[in-house]
C-alpha positions in Angstrom: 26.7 -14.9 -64.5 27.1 -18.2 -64.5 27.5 -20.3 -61.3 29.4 -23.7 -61.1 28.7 -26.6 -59.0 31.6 -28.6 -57.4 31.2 -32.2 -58.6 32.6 -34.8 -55.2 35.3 -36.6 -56.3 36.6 -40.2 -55.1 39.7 -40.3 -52.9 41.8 -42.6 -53.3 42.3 -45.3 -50.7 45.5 -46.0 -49.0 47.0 -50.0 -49.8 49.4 -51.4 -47.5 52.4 -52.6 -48.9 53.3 -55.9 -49.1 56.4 -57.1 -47.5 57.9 -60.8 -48.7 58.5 -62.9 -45.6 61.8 -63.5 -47.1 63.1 -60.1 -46.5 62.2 -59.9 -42.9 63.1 -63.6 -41.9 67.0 -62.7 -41.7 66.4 -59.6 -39.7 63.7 -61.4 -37.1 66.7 -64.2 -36.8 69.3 -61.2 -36.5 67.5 -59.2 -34.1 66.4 -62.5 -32.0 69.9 -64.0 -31.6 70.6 -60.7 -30.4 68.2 -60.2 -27.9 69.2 -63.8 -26.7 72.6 -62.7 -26.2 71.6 -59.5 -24.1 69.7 -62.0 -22.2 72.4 -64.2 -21.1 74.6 -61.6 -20.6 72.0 -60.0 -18.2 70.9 -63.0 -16.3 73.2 -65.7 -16.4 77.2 -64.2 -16.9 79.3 -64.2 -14.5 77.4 -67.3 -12.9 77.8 -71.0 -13.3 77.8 -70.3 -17.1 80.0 -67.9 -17.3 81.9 -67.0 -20.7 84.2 -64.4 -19.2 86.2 -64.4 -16.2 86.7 -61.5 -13.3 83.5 -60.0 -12.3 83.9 -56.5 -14.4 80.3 -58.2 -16.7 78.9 -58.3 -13.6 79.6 -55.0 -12.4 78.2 -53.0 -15.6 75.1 -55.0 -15.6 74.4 -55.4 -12.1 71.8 -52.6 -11.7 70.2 -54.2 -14.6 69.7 -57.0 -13.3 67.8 -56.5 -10.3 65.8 -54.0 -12.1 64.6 -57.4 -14.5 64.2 -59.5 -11.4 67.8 -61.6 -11.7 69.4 -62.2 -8.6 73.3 -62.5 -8.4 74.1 -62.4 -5.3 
């Protein structure tokens, strides 16, 4: 009887992809003009900047606030 003999083979190795700055520039400017917005809206509405009046903004968002260190009042 015949016995056979495993022979090691290669594995193959794992390539990132490539992703073209072009395709993620829109998306990073997207996604940072957004986060600026949340930022205003969180730190400085309903104060000498404000964009909306009455103080329902500052209602929703007032926990929020102190929890990031903003005062408001």
């Amino acid at each position: 009887m015949a016995q056979s003999v495993a022979q090691p083979t290669s594995t193959p190795t794992a390539v990132p992809a490539k992703l073209a700055i072009g395709a993620i520039a829109p998306w990073a400017v997207f996604f940072g003009i957004l986060m600026l917005v949340l930022l205003y809206f969180v730190g400085a509405e309903q104060g000498a900047t404000s964009l909306l009046s009455g103080s329902t903004v500052h209602e929703w968002l007032h926990d929020g606030r102190h929890l990031l260190g903003f005062p408001c009042h």
